[in-house]
N, C-alpha and C positions, 0 to 999 in steps of 0.2 A: 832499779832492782833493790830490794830491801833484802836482812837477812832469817829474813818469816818466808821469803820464798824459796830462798835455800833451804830454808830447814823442812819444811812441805816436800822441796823436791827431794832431798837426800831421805825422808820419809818412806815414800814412795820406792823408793830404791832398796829398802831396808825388807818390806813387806811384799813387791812385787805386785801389787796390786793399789789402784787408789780406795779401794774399802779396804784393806786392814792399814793404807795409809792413816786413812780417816779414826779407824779406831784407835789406833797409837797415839792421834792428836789429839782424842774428843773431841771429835768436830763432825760434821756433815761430809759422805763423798760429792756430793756437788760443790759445796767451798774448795775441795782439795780440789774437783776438777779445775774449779776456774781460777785459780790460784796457778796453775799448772799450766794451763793456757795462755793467760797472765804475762807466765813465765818464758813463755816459747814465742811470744809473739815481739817481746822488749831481745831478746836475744837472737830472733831469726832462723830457729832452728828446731829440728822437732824433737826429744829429747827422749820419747819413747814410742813403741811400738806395741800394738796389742798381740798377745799371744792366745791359747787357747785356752792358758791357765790365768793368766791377769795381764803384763804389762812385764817388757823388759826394755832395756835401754840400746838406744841408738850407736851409731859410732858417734855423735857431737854428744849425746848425751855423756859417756864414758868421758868421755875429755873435760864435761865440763863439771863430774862426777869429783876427780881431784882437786878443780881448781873451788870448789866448792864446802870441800871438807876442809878444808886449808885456812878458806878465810872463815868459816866458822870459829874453827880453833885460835887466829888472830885475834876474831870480835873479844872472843875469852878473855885473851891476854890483856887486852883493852882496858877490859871494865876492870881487871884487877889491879892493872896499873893505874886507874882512875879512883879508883875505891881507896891509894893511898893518901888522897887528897886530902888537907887538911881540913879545907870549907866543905861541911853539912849543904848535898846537893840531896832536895825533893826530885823525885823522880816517880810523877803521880799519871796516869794513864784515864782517861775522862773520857764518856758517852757525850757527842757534842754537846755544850748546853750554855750558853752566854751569863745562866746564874751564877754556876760556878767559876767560868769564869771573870767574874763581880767579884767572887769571893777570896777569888786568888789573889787579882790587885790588891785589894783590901790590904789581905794579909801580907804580901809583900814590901807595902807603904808602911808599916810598922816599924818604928825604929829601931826596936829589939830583933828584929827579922834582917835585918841591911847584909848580913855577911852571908845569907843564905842564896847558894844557889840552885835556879830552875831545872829541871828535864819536866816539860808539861805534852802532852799529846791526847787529841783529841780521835779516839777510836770506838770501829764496834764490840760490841761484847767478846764475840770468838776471838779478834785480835787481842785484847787487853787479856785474854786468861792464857795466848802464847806468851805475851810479852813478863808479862809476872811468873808464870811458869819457866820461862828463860831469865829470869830476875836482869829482864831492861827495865821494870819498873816495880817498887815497894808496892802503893799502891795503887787503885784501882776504885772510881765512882763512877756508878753505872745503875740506870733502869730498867727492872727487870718486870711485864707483863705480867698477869695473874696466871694465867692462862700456857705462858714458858717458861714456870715458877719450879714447875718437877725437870724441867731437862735440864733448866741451868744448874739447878743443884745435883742432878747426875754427872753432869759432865764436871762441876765444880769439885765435887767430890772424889772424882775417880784422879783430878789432875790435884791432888790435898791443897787446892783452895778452898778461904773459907769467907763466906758474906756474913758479912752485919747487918741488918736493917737500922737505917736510921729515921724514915718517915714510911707510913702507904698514904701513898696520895691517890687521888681522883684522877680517873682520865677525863684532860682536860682541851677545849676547844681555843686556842691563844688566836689572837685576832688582834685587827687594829682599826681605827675609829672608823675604816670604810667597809668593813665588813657587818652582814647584819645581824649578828651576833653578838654586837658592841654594845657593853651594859649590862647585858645579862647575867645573871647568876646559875643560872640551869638551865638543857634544854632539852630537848625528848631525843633520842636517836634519830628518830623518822624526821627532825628538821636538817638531820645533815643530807640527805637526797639529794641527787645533782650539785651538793656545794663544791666549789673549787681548791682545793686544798694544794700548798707546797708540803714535802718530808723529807727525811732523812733516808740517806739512803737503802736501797734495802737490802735486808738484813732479818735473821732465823728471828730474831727477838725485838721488828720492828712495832713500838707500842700500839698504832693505829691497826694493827691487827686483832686487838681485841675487839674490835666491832664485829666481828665476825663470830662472836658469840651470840651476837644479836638473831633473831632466826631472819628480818629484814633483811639485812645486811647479808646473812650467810645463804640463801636460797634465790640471792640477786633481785630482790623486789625493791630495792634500793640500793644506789651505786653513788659512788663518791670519783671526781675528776680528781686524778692525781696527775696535776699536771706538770710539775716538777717535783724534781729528785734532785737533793745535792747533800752533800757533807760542810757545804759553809754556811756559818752562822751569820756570817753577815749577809750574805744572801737571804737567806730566812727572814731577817729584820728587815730590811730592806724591803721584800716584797709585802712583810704585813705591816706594816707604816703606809706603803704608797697605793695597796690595789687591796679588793676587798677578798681576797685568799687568805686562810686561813693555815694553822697549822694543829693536828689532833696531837696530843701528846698529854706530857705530865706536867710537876711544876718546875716549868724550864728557863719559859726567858724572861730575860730582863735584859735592858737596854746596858751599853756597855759602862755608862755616865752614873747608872741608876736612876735616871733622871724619869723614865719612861717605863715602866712597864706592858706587859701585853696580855696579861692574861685573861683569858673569857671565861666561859660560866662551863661547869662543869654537866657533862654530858648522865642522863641519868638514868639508875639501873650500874651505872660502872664506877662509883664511889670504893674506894678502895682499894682498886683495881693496879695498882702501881708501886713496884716496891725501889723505895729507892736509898740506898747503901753502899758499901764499902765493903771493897775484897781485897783479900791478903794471902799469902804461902800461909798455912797454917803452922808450919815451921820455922816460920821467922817474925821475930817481933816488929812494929813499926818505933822508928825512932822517935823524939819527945816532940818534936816539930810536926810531923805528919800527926801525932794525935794532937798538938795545937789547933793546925788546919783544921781537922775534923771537927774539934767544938766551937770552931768561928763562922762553920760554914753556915749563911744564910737560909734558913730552910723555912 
């Protein structure tokens, strides 16, 4: 149990319904559903019951109603009494990606850096805009699809987050020596047909969804095996080093050594297609260390 799903559920409780849950959080009623569910399946209980008007709360729900707004207001206390800390803790929230995390070692082997400490987590977009929006985290680097450019900046906006862009990259085909797409520098959309692909999991702003811009792609006259789903990156490395699957994405991985990279040839028609930057509360400054980080990172 995290406490992104208390806050969902006390949400929820608030609005009476999970669409105005979902609007209170900018987010999707489908995420709140399964967040919701999520929540009732780790707990064993059902927490709500549908009405004719929306959703109201169980007799386990009401009990767990208290014990829920309770440890909220603890988390609070928490981070305030953690916020007295003498030591400068990062507390940076990340779209999985093995680059940046490259760039964070880097920058933590730095001798001027030794007294700094981490909060690093690797999350999806809708997560990381509760998380900054609940300041668990400063900030926030994350990939953002051309094509889920206007929602994220709806939903960005309406929570006073604010992105930076700092590169638009190419949506790109990452592979490893046994894929055959290895070497390449471009390749038509119509060669990914039938290819085997691992991803990330899914998610409103999964980048491999731009193909579906493609009219191929979008009318099913060409189909892509997505045969794994995961959120670890070493998983991901692992499968594109030893089998010839591939991963659609942006410019993401690199090997944890730096020793190795993986990157394949850029899919074409979708050049520019990738925005990728840095989100903040637009009401709070980033410390001189997170804009450090920023100008070290590898891009």
């Amino acid at each position: 149990m995290d406490l992104k799903s208390l806050e969902y559920f006390l949400a929820c409780v608030k609005r009476g319904s999970l669409t105005g849950a979902a609007e209170e959080l900018y987010t999707t009623q489908p995420h709140v559903s399964q967040v919701i569910k999520n929540l009732e399946w780790e707990l064993g209980v059902k927490l709500f019951k549908r009405t004719g008007t929306g959703i109201e709360l169980t007799g386990d729900g009401e009990k767990i109603r208290f014990y829920a707004e309770n440890t909220l207001k603890n988390a609070e206390l928490i981070k305030e009494t953690c916020s007295l800390n003498n030591n400068e803790t990062l507390r940076i929230a990340v779209n999985s990606s093995s680059r940046l995390a490259y760039s964070m070692e880097e920058f933590l082997s730095r001798e001027e850096n030794a007294d700094i400490s981490l909060n690093y987590m690797e999350c999806s977009i809708e997560e990381m805009m509760n998380y900054i929006t609940m300041r668990h985290f400063d900030l926030g680097l994350l990939f953002v699809p051309a094509n889920r450019l206007s929602a994220f900046s709806y939903m960005a906006e309406h929570r006073h987050l604010k992105f930076t862009t700092l590169l638009e990259s190419d949506l790109l085909v990452s592979c490893g020596k046994k894929s055959p797409f290895w070497g390449r520098e471009i390749i038509e959309p119509e060669e990914l047909d039938g290819c085997t692909c691992v991803r990330q999991e899914d998610d409103y702003f999964s980048i491999d969804e731009l193909l579906l811009e493609n009219e191929g792609f979008r009318t099913g006259k060409w189909t892509i095996n997505r045969r794994v789903s995961t959120n670890s990156n070493h998983l991901i490395l692992r499968i594109l080093r030893n089998t010839d699957m591939c991963y659609i994405g942006s410019y993401w991985t690199k090997n944890s050594d730096g020793a190795e990279d993986y990157f394949g040839p850029t899919i074409n028609g979708f050049q520019k297609q990738v925005y990728f930057g840095y989100m903040q509360a637009d009401n709070r400054e980033l410390s001189d260390k997170a804009k450090e980080f920023l100008d070290r990172i590898h891009l």
